[in-house]
Phi, psi and omega in degrees: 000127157343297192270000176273311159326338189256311172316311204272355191279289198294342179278331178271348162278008165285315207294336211274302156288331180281321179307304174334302183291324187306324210279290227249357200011266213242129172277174135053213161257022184232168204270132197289355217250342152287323169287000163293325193311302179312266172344332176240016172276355161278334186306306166289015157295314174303313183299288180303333187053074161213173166260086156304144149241144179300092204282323199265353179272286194309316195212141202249354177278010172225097219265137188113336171227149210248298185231153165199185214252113159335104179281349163321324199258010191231017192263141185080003200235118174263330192292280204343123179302148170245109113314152166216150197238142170261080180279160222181135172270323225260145200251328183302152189302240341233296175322312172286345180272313169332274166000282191313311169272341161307304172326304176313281187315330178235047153050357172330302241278322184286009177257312183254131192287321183212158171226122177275103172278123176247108168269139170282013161237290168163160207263177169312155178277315192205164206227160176265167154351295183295310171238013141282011185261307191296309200278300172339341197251348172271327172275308150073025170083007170298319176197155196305141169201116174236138221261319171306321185262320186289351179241120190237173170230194174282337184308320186300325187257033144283309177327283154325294171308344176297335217253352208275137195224145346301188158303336184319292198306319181302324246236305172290000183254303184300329169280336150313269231284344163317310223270316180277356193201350172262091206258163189308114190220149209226154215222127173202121161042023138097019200268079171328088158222151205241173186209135181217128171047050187076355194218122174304110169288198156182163176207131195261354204318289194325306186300325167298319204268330170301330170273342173280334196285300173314301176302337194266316171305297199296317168284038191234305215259300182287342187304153154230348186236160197228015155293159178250350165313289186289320151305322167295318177273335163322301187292301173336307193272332185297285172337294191296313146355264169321282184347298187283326163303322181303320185286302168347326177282349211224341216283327163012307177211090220293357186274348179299139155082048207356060172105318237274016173261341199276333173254030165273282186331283199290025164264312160330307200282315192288334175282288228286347195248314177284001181278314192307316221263341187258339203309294180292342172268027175230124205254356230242147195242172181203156175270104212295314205295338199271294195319333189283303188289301161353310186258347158291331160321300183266349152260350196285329155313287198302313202314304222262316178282351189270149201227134202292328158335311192273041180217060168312153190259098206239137173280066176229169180278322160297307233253331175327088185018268209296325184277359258187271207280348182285304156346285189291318182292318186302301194294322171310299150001273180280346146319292176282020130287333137119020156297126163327130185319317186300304154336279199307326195275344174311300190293337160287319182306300173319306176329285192294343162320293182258019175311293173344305183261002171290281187319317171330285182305330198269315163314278199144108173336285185293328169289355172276304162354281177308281190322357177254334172273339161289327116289044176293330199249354205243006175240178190296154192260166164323306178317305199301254179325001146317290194272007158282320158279347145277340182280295164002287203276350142287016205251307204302104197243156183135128175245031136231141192302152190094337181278124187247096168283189142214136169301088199270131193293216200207112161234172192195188175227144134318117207247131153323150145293332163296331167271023187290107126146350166334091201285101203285107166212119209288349194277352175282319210334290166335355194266122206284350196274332180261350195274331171313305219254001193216040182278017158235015174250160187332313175311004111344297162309107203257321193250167212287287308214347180254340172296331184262338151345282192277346149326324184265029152246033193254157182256165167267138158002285157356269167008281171314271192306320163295332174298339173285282194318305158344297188277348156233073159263347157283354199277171193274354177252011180071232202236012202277356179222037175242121152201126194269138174224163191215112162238169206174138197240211189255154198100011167313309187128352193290321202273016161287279164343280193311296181313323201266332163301290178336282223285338141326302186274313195275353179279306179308332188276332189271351213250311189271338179080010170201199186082196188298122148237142214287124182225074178268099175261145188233148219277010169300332159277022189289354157319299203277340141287346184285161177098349186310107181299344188220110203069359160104186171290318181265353139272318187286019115349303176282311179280313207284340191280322187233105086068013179275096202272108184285321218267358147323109184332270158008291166300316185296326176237049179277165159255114195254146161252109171274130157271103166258146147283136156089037188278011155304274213266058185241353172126231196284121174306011174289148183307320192283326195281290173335326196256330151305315168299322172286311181257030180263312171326296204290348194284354181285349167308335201262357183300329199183086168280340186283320166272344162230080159259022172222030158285159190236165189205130155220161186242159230178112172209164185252148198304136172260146177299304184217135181099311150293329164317325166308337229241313180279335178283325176302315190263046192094038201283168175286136106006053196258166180237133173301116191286138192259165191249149224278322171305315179262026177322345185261002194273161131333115211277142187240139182223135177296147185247124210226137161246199178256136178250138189271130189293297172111185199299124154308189211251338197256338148328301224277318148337297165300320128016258180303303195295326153307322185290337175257336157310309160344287175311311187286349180258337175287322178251044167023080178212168166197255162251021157260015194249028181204120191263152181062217192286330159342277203311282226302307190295276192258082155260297194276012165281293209303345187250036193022023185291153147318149179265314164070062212237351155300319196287296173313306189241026157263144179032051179218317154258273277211138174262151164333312190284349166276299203319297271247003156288131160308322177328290140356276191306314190285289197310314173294300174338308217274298157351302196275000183262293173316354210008071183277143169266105178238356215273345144321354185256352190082203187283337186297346228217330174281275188351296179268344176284005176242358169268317178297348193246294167344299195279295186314342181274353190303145166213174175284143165316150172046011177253129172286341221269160195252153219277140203267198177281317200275308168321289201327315220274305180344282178314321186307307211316296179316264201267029151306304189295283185355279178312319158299297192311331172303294166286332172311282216306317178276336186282315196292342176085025175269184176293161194260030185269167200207154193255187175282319193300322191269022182266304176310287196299343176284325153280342171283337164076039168183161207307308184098279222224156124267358187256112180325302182289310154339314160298305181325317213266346172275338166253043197309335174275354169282292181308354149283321199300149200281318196305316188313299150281338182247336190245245189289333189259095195292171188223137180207113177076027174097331175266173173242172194189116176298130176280347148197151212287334215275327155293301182302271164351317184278314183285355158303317184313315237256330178295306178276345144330298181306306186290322186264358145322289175325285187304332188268318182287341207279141187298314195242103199211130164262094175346325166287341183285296168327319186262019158267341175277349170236020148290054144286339199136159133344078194277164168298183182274305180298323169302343208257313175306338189287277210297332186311287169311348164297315200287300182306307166334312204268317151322289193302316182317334235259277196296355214264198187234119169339318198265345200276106199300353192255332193275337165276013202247303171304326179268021105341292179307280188328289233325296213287358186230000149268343160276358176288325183296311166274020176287063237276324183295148182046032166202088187281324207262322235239329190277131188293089196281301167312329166310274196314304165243024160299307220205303201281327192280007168279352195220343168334288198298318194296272196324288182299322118357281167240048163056060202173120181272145183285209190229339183279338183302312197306271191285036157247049211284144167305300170292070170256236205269348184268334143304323197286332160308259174317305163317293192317355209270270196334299194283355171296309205288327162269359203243356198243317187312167174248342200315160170218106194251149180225151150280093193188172192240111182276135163294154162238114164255153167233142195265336196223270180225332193208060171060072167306319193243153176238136164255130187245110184307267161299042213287305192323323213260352161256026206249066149231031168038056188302306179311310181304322170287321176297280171330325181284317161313304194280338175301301187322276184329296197290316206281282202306141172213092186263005178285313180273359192035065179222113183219150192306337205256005161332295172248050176239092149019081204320326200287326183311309216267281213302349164313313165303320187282317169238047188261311170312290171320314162280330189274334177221030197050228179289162218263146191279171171335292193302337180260343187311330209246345179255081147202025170287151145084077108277142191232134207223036181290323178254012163348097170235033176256164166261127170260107160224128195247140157253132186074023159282151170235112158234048189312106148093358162290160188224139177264002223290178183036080216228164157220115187235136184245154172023087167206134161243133185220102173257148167080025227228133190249128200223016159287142170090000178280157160237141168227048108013123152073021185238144157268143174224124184228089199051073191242139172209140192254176140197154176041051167226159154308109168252023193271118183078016190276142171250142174225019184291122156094045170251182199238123169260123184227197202123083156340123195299334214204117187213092202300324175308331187262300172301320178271012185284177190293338186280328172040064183287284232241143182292323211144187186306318180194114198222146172237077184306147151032050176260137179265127180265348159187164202279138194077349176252124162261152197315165203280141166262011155248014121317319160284330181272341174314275175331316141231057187036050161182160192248038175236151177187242185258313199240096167256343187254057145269142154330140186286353201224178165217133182269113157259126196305152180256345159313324164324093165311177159336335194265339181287337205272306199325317186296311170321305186305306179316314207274358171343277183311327148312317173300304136311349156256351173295295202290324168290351176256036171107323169299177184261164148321309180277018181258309186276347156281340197268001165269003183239148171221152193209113204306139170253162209287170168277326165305187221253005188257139211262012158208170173262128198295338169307004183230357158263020200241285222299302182298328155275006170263325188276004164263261177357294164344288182307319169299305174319304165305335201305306178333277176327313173294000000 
């Protein structure tokens, strides 16, 4: 029937469309998705029986509809439908509730009959509960809205156009969308070319098959010989044949189609005369009917993996499409016929010889002439391709050759700004400040199955950036002040993500000659652009890297996505440098503000400290609206400022993940899961029996925490772990770490050496890359790029210049500048430089480096301590290197201290061998190497091990480090926490003032003022030391004023003290004090003091939220004029004289009393109570007398009020052990009642049942 021919015509060019919009993302300077808008009002003219209009061309007044019904045409006209339509990609409730509220807010409904949301890709299959209650409650009975009939697709409107009478209309739909997706198409040797909006397409699908049809038939019907000679020129001439009948049709206008049938024939003709020329050196016989099927094989491959992208449409003669795949096809051919390599390079070489002038000739001279000036403008240029194949040829992970990876896409949320700096790390969790901002995230989540909940409500990335870009493609300044950021912190995914977007836009871009082009740079080289007089850095980027004038006309007018990376690593990390970078990035905005204005920028960072947030608030951030609240309804709708934060792998990614990957491994080196022991074998026994591997399932929260599984990074280190059959899986993350730097060295190899790496090289190689990785933070602290040459990797291990002439250093370390790894593997090589192929190596072998230093130093007999902090002063390490080392240190405790017999503790001291035996290696670790190591321990067990390659079980349990190292560490980090000495990084002038360089000038001193070592130590004591089951901790017998010295040298020079330090100032003790320690303006936010003894101490003007004193003494302790919101004090003790003339009458007349929390905020605006305060320190005269005897609470006052009570809990509990009543301490609280109708505020029966309860517990106790 006619019209079931037309129904099925038309669903596949709906489908046909909808692949495009999936496909093809951005045309032009227009969105594909405006130009759907266009495209589809006759059709839902038709459909619909209305008139639309483009609303967003015509009228700038309807935020929310894209088309809707002419209201000119529709005032007096009753048949006319009055609709309006939302078109759309993005499929999520969150896009329809926008809408919805748009709708709402400009009153539509009264205008318009109906609201269509229509996606151009498809819509949800089923919407939950949870939103159809949200959009009802958004529509709220002003006008019908079903989320099942009112959200359409194309299926839905196949439906409908199905239902239309007459046939015309059906006849006239289909012809539209003909007209728009069916292209003109020519037919040579079955060689797909299209002519669309002015511009040529091509396709090889049809033709590989035509070439298969062709190869099979002839050889089955025609082969007579079993020569593999005489079977090749069979195809060849058959091939060339066809062609040339085909041509004959066409030659007519040999310009057609720019050329491409005239250079199909002389690509043919010309494979047929160099095959002639190879013919007498191939000796080789073929089975015709195996060799017929064999290439039907290998073409129904080639169909499905080719991708036209690598066949750019380039004016070169080699290069050339059509000459390019006749090429690519022959030599595939002639592979599989089992021709010699040698051969096969005669015949390319001859090919490319004469192509050239086979087209000339096949042309004509003077029409090849014309033909090059007639299309001079219509092809991709040299340059343009250059960097389109290079942006291309990112997509490819894997950081070693040979590693066959797969992308898994990259999702993620909109993130407050207000949560900017948050640590996705479950060791954080506690922070009452991530739980505000993150009170729906996986860290929440204990079980698998809420984990995968909440996942499938993540958007993908993609997603996210078209909804930015999106929410201002209207405004009158474009895109000329926006720049979208993706921070993520590491191992994320970001710099994938970005590389597999390039490669998306620029394969699309090889194909059509237009849409988004694509510019991705990572800004670990921004040294070498910067300083750019015109447009910024990423032009001069563009020009020096790809030979590219952006201010060329030609250039000036893509539509550019610049992706940039890494703006963490652009050097020094000051607020002033970040915001110079940034707009040197951005200047580039400035090429054509009148005319281009919808280039796009996005940034890619691992979180900064200072300077960025700021920096995403400046530019344009996303936009969300605050759901207003029955309290605040009269207010003015408020909105959050949002960048994309990368989620990292979902649970069933991290999985898909491994598991392509380890199919990949067995298949490529023909092995199988009997080539493998443990957990290896278990994992792939079941890939080979096809079961799920479940290998998420397997290492949560048992090696790996959530917030780890969800690294990419990760997910690569267990692969490479599980190929090696390394035993990690008992050790934790700690236990991934060093068994995948153990498989790293061992994988190190010489350029051109096969041979496998003996023992003693691995221990050689870590030392070569420990340096590295120091040389790497000098080079990131110091603010230069973090890229590295060989030579200076040698003076770093010689630990002096040596040389200045590069090759010269080289030539004394000729065994560094051969290891393979160096150049080719984790360490990437790009110009002469080297580059950690992700930053996540380098941090982990730094971890591995100060580990290395407080071994040496604490063990060695005769060592100096000043030397030790000179060797841990590199700078600033990330958060993550200082987590690498936290896990080294807890490792190095279970060795040290474990039980000999005990199989988990030699499987730990297994790991370390390999990084304590590097220590007793003297080569290439000239600063670092161990006399006590060596001839203590190692040089007893050398010859065996190395003999057979291999470490023994006597090495193992003879572990070097027990308790008596352990001992001598703690003595070394005492010893560093006590110097007075002050090391900076940085190269200070010397002046003179007098006669011989009196004064020294220090470029950085704030921002290199960070006593790094001292802090390393304070970490490794904590660790090495601390039992709190035993109430034994490193900060006993240390001198309290060192650590607040720490706390506020830290503070001025970087604020609050970071995550990783919050846990070291537990069990001080200031019992014998007998000095006043007073400190002003600390910050101290989220540190715990708990199991403390603090004596004659003041800290006025000072922020202590979020502290714990937990398990603590106090002896005259006084707080003042500070933040306490959430400060802990349970189960501490007040001791102390009520009245102490020596303290309360000196002339400083520091102290309230034993112990007070003068004019303290307990949340804003409330202060601790002054009769609670004058109890606590036993008397009511002070400093500070007209504070309120009460604190008044508001009954609006939330979770943050009750948390601060719930915190002071244990002060109430010593008020009450010291004798007070219940009604002493409610009657200090007062607490307002609501206006409503409800008769008491539940915040003051939540306060009063804590404080009986209280009470009960001492009874208990007693």
């Amino acid at each position: 029937m006619k019209q079931h021919e037309l129904i099925t015509k038309i669903t596949t060019l709906l489908l046909q469309a909808s692949n495009e919009v999936k496909d093809n993302g951005k045309l032009k300077l227009y969105d594909i998705n405006i130009i759907s808008e266009d495209v589809l009002i006759p059709i839902l003219n038709i459909t619909f029986d209305t008139q639309l209009i483009n609303l967003n061309t015509e009228k700038a007044n309807y935020p929310g509809i894209d088309l809707a019904t002419d209201e000119h045409i529709t005032i007096g006209c009753t048949k006319t439908n009055k609709i309006a339509f939302q078109i759309t990609s993005i499929n999520n409730i969150e896009k329809i509730k926008k809408t919805l509220e748009e709708y709402v807010k400009g009153k539509f409904y009264e205008k318009f009959d109906e609201i269509y949301i229509y996606n151009l890709i498809e819509k949800q299959n089923s919407y939950q509960n949870a939103s159809i209650k949200e959009v009802a409650k958004i529509v709220d009975g002003k006008f019908e809205f079903d989320l099942n009939k009112n959200v359409i697709d194309r299926v839905d409107i196949a439906k409908k156009i199905k239902t239309l009478k007459p046939i015309t209309k059906i006849e006239k739909i289909c012809k539209l969308l003909e007209d728009q997706y069916v292209y003109k198409k020519h037919s040579l040797l079955s060689l797909e070319i299209w002519e669309s909006d002015g511009r040529l397409g091509y396709g090889f699908s049809n033709l590989i098959n035509s070439i298969d049809s062709t190869t099979y038939k002839t050889l089955i019907s025609e082969g007579i010989s079993n020569e593999a000679k005489d079977l090749l020129q069979l195809l060849l001439s058959k091939y060339s044949t066809t062609f040339s009948q085909n041509y004959e049709n066409e030659k007519k206008d040999k310009f057609k189609n720019l050329g491409f049938n005239t250079y199909m024939k002389a690509g043919f003709n010309q494979a047929l005369n160099s095959f002639l020329v190879i013919k007498d050196e191939i000796n080789s016989s073929l089975d015709k009917e195996a060799f017929a099927i064999t290439l039907k094989n290998s073409f129904k491959d080639f169909n499905e993996k080719i991708n036209e992208s690598d066949f750019p449409l380039i004016n070169e003669s080699n290069n050339h499409p059509a000459i390019k795949f006749i090429k690519e096809t022959i030599t595939k051919i002639f592979l599989l016929s089992g021709i010699n390599e040698d051969i096969m390079d005669l015949f390319v070489k001859d090919f490319n010889l004469n192509i050239p002038k086979c087209i000339v000739n096949t042309f004509g001279h003077d029409n090849f002439l014309k033909h090059i000036d007639d299309t001079k403008g219509k092809w991709i240029r040299e340059n343009e391709k250059n960097l389109l194949i290079y942006m291309k040829n990112l997509a490819k992970l894997g950081f070693v050759e040979g590693e066959e990876l797969k992308y898994q896409d990259t999702f993620g949320t909109w993130q407050d700004i207000r949560g900017y700096g948050l640590i996705d790390e479950d060791t954080n969790d506690k922070s009452e400040k991530n739980q505000y901002y993150y009170s729906k995230s996986v860290k929440e989540l204990k079980e698998l199955k809420e984990i995968e909940k909440f996942e499938s409500n993540l958007n993908k990335v993609d997603t996210l950036i078209e909804e930015y870009f999106d929410s201002y493609k209207n405004s009158n300044e474009g895109y000329l002040n926006n720049i979208l950021f993706l921070i993520a912190d590491f191992g994320k995914g970001k710099t994938s993500f970005l590389h597999n977007l390039a490669s998306k836009l620029a394969q699309q871009y090889l194909k059509t000659h237009e849409g988004l082009f694509p510019v991705y740079i990572n800004l670990n080289e921004y040294d070498k652009y910067a300083n750019s007089t015109s447009l910024g850095a990423l032009a001069k980027y563009l020009s020096f890297r790809f030979q590219i004038d952006i201010k060329d006309d030609y250039f000036k007018k893509k539509n550019y996505f610049f992706l940039v990376d890494s703006l963490d690593e652009c050097g020094e990390l000051s607020e002033t440098n970040i915001d110079k970078v940034i707009k040197d990035i951005k200047e580039i905005q400035n090429i054509d503000s009148i005319n281009q204005r919808l280039n796009r920028i996005i940034i890619a960072s691992r979180p900064i400290a200072k300077g960025l947030k700021e920096q995403i608030t400046k530019y344009k951030p996303y936009k969300i609206e605050i759901k207003e609240s029955k309290i605040n309804e009269s207010k003015s709708k408020e909105y959050t400022s949002n960048y994309i934060s990368v989620y990292g792998f979902k649970k069933e990614q991290f999985d898909n993940y491994i598991e392509f990957a380890l199919n990949n491994y067995l298949a490529l080196n023909l092995k199988n899961e009997k080539d493998f022991s443990g957990f290896s074998n278990k994992i792939f026994t079941r890939i080979t029996k096809r079961n799920k591997i479940d290998l998420y399932k397997e290492l949560y929260n048992k090696v790996l925490k959530e917030s780890e599984l969800k690294r990419p990074i990760f997910a690569y280190m267990i692969y490479k772990l599980i190929i090696s059959n390394s035993n990690f899986i008992d050790f934790g993350k700690v236990g991934v770490y060093i068994s995948f730097l153990n498989q790293l060295t061992r994988d190190a190899k010489h350029k051109d050496d096969c041979k496998s790496v003996c023992l003693e090289d691995e221990f050689v190689y870590r030392n070569i890359l420990h340096a590295s990785a120091l040389l790497w933070q000098y080079k990131r602290q110091s603010g230069e790029q973090t890229s590295l040459t060989k030579a200076d990797i040698c003076r770093t291990i010689e630990g002096k210049e040596i040389d200045r002439d590069d090759r010269k250093v080289l030539n004394d370390f000729k065994d560094i500048e051969s290891v393979h790894f160096l150049s080719h593997s984790y360490l990437g090589e790009k110009e002469n430089t080297l580059h950690f192929q992700h930053q996540s190596f380098a941090e982990i072998l730094l971890a591995e480096y100060y580990l290395k230093v407080i071994i040496k130093y604490a063990i060695e007999e005769s060592t100096d301590v000043e030397e030790a902090r000179i060797r841990l002063s590199i700078g600033l390490p990330t958060d993550q290197t200082i987590d690498f080392l936290k896990g080294l240190l807890v490792l190095l405790k279970e060795c040290a201290l474990g039980d000999s017999n005990d199989k988990s503790v030699f499987a730990k001291r297994e790991l370390l061998i390999p990084l304590l035996s590097s220590m007793a290696i003297n080569k290439h670790n000239k600063k670092l190497y161990s006399t006590r190591l060596n001839t203590k321990w190692f040089e007893k067990y050398e010859d065996e091990i190395f003999s057979k390659n291999k470490l023994n079980d006597d090495i193992i349990n003879d572990f070097p480090i027990t308790q008596k190292e352990i001992n001598k560490i703690e003595i070394l980090c005492k010893k560093i926490l006590e110097s007075s000495k002050v090391y900076m990084l940085d190269e200070p002038s010397n002046h003179t003032i007098l006669f011989k360089n009196e004064l020294m000038s220090i470029h950085k001193f704030k921002r290199n003022f960070n006593e790094i070592d001292k802090w390393l130590a304070l970490i490794a004591g904590n660790i090495i030391v601390n039992e709190i089951e035993n109430k034994k901790f490193f900060n006993y017998n240390l001198d309290a004023t060192y650590l607040f010295e720490l706390i506020r040298n830290w503070n001025y020079n970087y604020g609050t003290v970071p995550y990783w330090g919050r846990e070291l100032f537990v069990g001080i003790n200031m019992e014998n004090n007998v000095f006043d320690l007073v400190y002003n303006n600390l910050n101290l936010i989220h540190l715990n003091f708990s199991y403390s003894y603090f004596k004659r101490l003041v800290i006025n003007d000072s922020n202590l939220i979020q502290c714990d004193f937990s398990n603590s003494i106090f002896e005259y302790f006084n707080i003042f004029y500070s933040g306490i919101r959430g400060l802990k004090f349970n189960n501490v003790d007040i001791k102390g004289l009520l009245y102490d003339d020596s303290l309360f009458n000196s002339s400083l007349n520091r102290y309230e009393g034993r112990f007070s929390l003068t004019f303290c905020d307990i949340s804003q605006g409330i202060l601790f109570p002054q009769k609670l305060n004058n109890f606590l320190k036993g008397k009511k005269t002070g400093r500070i007398n007209y504070s309120p005897d009460y604190a008044s609470i508001n009954y609006e006052f939330g979770d943050s009020m009750k948390d601060s009570l719930l915190s002071l809990s244990g002060i109430f509990k010593q008020i009450l052990k010291m004798g007070e009543s219940t009604n002493f301490i409610i009657s200090s609280f007062r607490f307002e009642k609501p206006t409503n109708n409800k008769k008491e505020n539940i915040l003051e029966k939540i306060f009063i049942k804590m404080i009986y309860d209280l009470e009960k517990e001492i009874i208990n106790e007693n």
